[in-house]
C-alpha positions in Angstrom: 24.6 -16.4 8.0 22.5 -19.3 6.3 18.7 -19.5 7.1 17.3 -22.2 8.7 14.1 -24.0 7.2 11.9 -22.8 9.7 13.2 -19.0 8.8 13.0 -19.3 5.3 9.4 -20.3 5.8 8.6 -17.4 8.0 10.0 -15.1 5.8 8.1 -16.9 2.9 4.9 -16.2 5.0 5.5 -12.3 5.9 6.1 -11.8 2.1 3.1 -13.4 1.4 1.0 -11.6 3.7 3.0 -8.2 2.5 2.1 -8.5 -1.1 -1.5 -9.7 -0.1 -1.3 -6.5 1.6 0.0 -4.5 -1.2 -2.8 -5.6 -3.4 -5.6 -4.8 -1.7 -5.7 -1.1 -2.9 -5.1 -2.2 -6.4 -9.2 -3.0 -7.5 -10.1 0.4 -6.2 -7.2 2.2 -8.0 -8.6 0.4 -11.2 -12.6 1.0 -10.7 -11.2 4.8 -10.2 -8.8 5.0 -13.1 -11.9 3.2 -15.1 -14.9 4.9 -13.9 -12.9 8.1 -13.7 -14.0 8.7 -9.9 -13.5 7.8 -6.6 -17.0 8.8 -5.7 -18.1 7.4 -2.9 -14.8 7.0 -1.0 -14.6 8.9 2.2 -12.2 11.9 1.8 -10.6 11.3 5.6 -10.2 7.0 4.6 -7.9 8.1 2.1 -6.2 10.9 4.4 -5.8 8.4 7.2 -4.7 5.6 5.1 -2.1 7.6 3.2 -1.1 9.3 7.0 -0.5 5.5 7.9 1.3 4.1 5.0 3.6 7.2 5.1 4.7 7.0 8.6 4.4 3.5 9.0 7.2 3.4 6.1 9.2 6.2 7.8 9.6 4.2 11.0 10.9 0.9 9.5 13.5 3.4 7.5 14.2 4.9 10.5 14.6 2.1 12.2 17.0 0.9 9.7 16.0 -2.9 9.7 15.8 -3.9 5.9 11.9 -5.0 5.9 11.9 -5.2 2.4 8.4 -7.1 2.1 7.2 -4.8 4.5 8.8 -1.6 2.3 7.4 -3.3 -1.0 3.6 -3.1 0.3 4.0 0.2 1.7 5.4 1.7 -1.7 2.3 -0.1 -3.6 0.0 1.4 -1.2 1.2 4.4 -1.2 1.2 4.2 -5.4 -2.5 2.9 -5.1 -3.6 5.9 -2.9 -1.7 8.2 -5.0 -4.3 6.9 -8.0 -7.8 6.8 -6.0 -6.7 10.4 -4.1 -6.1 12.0 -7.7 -9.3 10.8 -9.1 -11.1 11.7 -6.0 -9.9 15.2 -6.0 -9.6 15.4 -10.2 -12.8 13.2 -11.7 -12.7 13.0 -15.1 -15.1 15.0 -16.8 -16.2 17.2 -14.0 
């Protein structure tokens, strides 16, 4: 079924806002990978944030809607606290 103009732009928007999203872990992955440390960051931010990106990913798989803007930030995040977690836990040098 063909999109209409007014869905094309919503969908425009959401993926906007999604990679916007998906970004926002990405200068705190790179002060860690640079600086070799994620001094500083709370140990239970990253839990919680990782706990929400997982689960919030589960449920739209689970509820089978293909999201993908929504799946694409979730993955990044995910990616992102995978790189500030392992620098938090493994500093470089210590």
């Amino acid at each position: 079924m063909a999109q209409t103009e007014e869905e094309k732009m919503i969908e425009a928007i959401g993926w906007l806002g999604n990679i916007l999203l998906s970004i926002c872990g990405l200068p705190q992955a790179y002060k860690s990978i640079k600086d070799g440390h994620s001094e500083g960051i709370s140990f239970f931010f990253i839990l919680l944030w990782l706990f929400g990106e997982v689960l919030a990913l589960v449920y739209i798989l689970l509820l089978g809607i293909p999201l993908y803007s929504v799946i694409f930030n979730y993955l990044f995040n995910i990616l992102f606290l995978g790189t500030i977690s392992y620098y938090k836990f493994f500093p470089r040098g210590a």
